[in-house]
N, C-alpha and C positions, 0 to 999 in steps of 0.2 A: 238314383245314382247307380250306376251300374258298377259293380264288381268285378275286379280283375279274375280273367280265367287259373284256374290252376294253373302250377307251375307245369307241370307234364303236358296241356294243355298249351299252354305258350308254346314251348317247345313243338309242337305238332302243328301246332299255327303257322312258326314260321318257317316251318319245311315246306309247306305248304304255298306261304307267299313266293316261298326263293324259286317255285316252280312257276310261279305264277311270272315273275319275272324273267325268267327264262323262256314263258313262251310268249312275253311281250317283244320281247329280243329278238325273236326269232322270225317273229311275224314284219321286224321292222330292220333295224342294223345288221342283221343275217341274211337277208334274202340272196345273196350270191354263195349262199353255202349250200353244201348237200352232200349228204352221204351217196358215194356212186363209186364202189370199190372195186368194179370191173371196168371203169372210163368209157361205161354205154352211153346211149341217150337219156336214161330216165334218172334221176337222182332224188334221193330219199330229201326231202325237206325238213330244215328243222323245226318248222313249226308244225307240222304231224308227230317229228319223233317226241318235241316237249310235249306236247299237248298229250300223248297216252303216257309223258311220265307223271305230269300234272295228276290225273286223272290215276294211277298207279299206287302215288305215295300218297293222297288224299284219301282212295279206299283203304289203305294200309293204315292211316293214321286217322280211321273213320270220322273223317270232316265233309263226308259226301253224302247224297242222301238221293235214291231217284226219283225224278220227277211222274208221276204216274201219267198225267196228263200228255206230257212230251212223249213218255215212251211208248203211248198209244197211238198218237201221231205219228213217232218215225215209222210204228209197225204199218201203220197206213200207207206212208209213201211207199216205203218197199213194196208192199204189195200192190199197188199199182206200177213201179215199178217191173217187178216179175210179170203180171198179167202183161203189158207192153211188151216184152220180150217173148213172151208164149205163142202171142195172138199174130206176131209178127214174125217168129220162126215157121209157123204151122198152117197160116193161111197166104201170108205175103208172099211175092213172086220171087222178090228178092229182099233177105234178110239182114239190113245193117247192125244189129245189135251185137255189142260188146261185152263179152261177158265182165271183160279185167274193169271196163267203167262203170259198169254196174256194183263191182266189188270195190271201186275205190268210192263209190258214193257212198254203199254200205259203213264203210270205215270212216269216209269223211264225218258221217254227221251221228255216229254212234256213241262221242263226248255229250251230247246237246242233251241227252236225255240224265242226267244228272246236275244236279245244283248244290253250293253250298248248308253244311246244317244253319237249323234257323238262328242259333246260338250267336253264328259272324255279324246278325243283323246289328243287333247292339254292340259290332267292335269296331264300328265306323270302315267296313271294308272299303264300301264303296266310294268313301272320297279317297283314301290307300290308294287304292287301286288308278284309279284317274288321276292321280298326283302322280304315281311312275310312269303313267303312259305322258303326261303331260314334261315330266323331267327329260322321258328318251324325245319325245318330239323336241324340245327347245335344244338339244344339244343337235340334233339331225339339222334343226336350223340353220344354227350356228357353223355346221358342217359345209352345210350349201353354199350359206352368201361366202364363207373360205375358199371351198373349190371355185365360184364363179369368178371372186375374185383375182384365185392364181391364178387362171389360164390367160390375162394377160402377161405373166411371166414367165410359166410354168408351160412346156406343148409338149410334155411328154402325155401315150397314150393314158398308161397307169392312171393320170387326173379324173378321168370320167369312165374308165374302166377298166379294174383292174382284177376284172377274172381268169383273164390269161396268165397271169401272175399265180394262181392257186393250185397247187399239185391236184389231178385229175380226180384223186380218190374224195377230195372236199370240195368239189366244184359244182354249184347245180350247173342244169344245162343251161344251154344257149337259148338264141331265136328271142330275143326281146331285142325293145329297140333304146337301147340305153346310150349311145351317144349321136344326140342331134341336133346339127346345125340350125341355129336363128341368125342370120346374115354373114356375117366372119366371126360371130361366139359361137358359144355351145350354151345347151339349156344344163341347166343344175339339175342334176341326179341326185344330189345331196351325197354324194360319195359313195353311202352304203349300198344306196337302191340300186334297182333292176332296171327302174325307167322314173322320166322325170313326172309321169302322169300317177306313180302311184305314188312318188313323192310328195307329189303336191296335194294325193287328196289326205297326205298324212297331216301336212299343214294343216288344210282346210279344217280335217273333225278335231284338232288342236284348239285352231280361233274358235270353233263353234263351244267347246267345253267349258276355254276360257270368259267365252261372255258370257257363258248360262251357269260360271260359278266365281271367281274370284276377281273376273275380269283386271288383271293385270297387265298396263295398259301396255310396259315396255315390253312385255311377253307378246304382246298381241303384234305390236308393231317388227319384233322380230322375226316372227312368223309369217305376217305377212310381208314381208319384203321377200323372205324366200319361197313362198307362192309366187312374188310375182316375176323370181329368175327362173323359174321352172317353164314358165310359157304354155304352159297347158290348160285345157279347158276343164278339166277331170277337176282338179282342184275348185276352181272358181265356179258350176255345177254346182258342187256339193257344198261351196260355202251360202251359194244362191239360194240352196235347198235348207240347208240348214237355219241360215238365220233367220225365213220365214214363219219359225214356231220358239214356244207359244203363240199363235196368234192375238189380236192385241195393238192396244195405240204404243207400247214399246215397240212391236214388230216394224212400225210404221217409222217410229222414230230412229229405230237401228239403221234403215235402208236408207234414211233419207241423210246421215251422217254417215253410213258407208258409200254413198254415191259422190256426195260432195268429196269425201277424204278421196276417193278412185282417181275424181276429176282433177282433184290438185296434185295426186304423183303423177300423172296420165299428164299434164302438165308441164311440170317440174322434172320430171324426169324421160318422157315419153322417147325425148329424141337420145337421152345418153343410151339408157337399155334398151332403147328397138322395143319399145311398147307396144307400138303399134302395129308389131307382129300379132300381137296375143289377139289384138280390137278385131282386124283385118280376117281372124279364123271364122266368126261369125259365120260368113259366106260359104266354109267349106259345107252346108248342107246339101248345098244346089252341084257339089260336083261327084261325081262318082270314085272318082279315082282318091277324095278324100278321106281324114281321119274318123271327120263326123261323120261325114254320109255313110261309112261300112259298117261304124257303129251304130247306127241310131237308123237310117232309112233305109238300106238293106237287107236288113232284119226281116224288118213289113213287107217287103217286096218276097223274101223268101218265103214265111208263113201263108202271103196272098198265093201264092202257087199250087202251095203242096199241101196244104192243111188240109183239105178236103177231097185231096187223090183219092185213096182210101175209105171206106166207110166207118173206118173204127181208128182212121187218122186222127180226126179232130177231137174226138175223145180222150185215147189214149198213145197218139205219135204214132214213131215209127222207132223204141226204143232206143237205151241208152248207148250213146256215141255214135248213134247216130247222124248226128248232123255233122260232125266229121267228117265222113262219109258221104256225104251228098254233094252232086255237079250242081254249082247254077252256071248261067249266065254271066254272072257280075260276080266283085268278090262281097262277102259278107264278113261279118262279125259275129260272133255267139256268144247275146250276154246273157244273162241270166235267164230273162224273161223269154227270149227266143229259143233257148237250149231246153229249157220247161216244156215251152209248147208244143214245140217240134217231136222232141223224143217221148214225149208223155201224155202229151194232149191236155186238154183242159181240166180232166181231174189231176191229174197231175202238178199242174201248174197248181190250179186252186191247194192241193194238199201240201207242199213245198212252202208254199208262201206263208199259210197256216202256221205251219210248222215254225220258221222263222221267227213271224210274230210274237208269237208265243215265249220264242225265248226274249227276244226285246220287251217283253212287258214287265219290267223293274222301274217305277216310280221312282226309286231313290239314286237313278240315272238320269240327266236330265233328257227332258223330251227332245231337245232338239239336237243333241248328240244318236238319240236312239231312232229319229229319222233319218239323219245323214246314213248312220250304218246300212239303213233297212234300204234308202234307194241306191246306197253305192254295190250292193249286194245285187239289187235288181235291176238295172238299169246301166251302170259305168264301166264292166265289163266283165268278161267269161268265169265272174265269181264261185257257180256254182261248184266247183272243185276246186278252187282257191284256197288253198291251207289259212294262208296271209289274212286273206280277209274273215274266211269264218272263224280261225279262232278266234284271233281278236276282238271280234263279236261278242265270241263266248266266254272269255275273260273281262272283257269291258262291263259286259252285261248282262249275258246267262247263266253266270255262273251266280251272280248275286241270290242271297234268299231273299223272300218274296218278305216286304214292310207295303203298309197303306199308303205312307208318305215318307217324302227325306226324314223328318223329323220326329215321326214313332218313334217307338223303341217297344218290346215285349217289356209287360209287367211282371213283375219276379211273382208275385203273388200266384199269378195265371199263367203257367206255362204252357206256351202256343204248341199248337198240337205241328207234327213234324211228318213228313214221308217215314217210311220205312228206312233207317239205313241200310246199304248194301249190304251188309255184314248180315245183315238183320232177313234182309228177303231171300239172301241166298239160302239161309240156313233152313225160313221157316218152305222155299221152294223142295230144298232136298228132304223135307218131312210131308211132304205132299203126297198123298196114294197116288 
């Protein structure tokens, strides 16, 4: 039976949650905010500035501990990293690297290297934690099928975007594609979001959480209605991908009641909401000027070009932001996998991915929540400096300490042995000859 933490204790706990919350907030019902108090192009995100508060009042209320493994990895990437930039300022003809996105990668992924002490394992964080993320998803829900619903009464623009509405100093930027037409509607943005495509994959790791823990069936069914006003493929992807695991005669039998359940809204419903919009995208692979095809095939086409210009290309790119910076031909996309290979080359890619992994390996997450993260990460789009997606990553699931299974718990008798706390490594670094 486990023991309530001290009272000093609680109290440190839950400073700790209400940050945690605030950078699930941020990552999701915030995305049209940002700190930007000159009304430039660039604006401060809320989910960078929660995520060093997270990470801030955790060290202070020593609940964090580094990861030694991780932090040897990040020093990895960076210095492949740097080497990329070196090798490409001093040898290359002409040098695309960036210093500012080299430093914002630095910062994006310098949280990762820390985890909670092992003490939260035994306080049930981890279903805490996916019960808030599952609360903000069902009310975003609820959000969505509202706004799709007003907009046959409702035509003001405010309904599907209302960042024009926000005084410039809290506005992120522009350049998303957040209001768009499906025949004479509009797709659900779900109100809060940027775009219906990140909407929907909000939905999507929602359903997938839901069947791999409580499976609530009216939850499920609300959720996915408002994936299917979203009209995006990004969602339906990552639920594709997700509900594939565990592998298993469950796996088997989930697909074969969510194909049936598809066919009877697809049905029932196909001709009221323009369904067969969503069916009909299939096809955009074969065109160019499409959403798949920039995402997903001309990616391939870019790498088959350029990877091997270079003799120290394919290894280590043409570093960072640089693919920004490069002409093709045709337009492309740069999602994860492609922005990897291109600016860093193969070790790069290989060490990044690593890297990742490694924070997704929490057991007492379910598997097929900690797939969907990992391909929407790599594969669904320009993640890799996504505030949005990697924290939430990192509060879903690397921030957890490490259990064998959902259902361990540390024996009191034998207490598990713990990193260093930061408090702890700093002190015994500045006793270092």
């Amino acid at each position: 039976m486990n023991k309530p933490p001290p009272i000093g204790q609680s109290k440190e706990r839950a400073v700790v949650r209400a940050a945690i919350v605030l950078v699930l907030l941020s990552c999701t019902l915030l995305e049209r905010f940002g700190l930007n108090p000159g009304g430039g192009g660039y604006a401060l995100k809320p989910a960078m500035f929660s995520i060093y508060l997270l990470v801030g009042v955790a060290v202070i209320a020593r609940q964090l501990v580094l990861s030694t493994e991780r932090l040897l990895l990040y020093l990895v990437c960076l210095g492949v990293v740097v080497a990329s930039m070196l090798i490409n300022l001093n040898v290359a003809d002409v040098d695309r690297s960036s210093m500012s996105s080299f430093l914002l990668l630095a910062v994006m992924y310098l949280p990762f290297v820390f985890v909670l002490k092992q003490d939260w394992a035994g306080a049930d964080h981890a279903n805490w934690v996916l019960e808030v993320f599952a609360n903000i998803a069902l009310f975003s829900a609820m959000a969505g099928i509202a706004q799709f619903a007003a907009q046959f009464v409702v035509r003001d623009a405010w309904l599907f975007d209302f960042t024009s509405y926000l005084p410039e100093a809290i506005r992120a930027q522009s350049g998303f594609n957040t209001v768009i037409p499906v025949g004479s509607l509009y797709k659900s943005n779900g109100f809060f979001y940027r775009e219906p495509s990140g909407f929907s994959f909000i939905m999507a790791l929602a359903i997938v959480l839901e069947v791999g823990r409580d499976r609530r069936w009216w939850r499920i069914a609300c959720l996915g209605l408002a994936l299917l006003l979203t009209y995006s493929g990004t969602g339906l992807l990552a639920l594709f991908i997700g509900l594939l695991f565990p592998f298993g005669l469950k796996t088997l039998s989930r697909y074969v009641a969510a194909m049936l359940l598809g066919g009877l809204v697809l049905w029932s419903f196909g001709d009221a909401l323009n369904l067969s919009f969503t069916v009909s995208r299939v096809g955009e692979f074969s065109s160019e000027r499409s959403s798949a095809y920039i995402r997903y095939i001309a990616p391939l086409r870019l790498l088959n070009e350029t990877m091997a210009q270079q003799p120290w290309s394919f290894w280590l790119g043409y570093g960072p932001g640089s693919i920004t910076r490069t002409s093709a031909d045709f337009l492309f996309h740069d999602p994860t996998w492609a922005k990897l290979l291109y600016e860093y080359g193969l070790v790069g890619f290989l060490s990044f991915v690593t890297f990742f992994v490694m924070a997704l390996n929490r057991p007492n997450v379910p598997v097929s929540a900690r797939v969907t993260l990992f391909f929407a990460w790599l594969i669904m789009g320009g993640h890799l400096l996504s505030p949005e997606m990697n924290y939430m990553t990192l509060v879903l699931v690397g921030l957890m300490p490490w259990v064998a299974s959902p259902g361990l718990r540390p024996q009191a008798s034998v207490p598990p042995r713990s990193p260093p706390t930061v408090h702890a490594a700093f002190r015994s670094a500045s006793c270092a000859p």
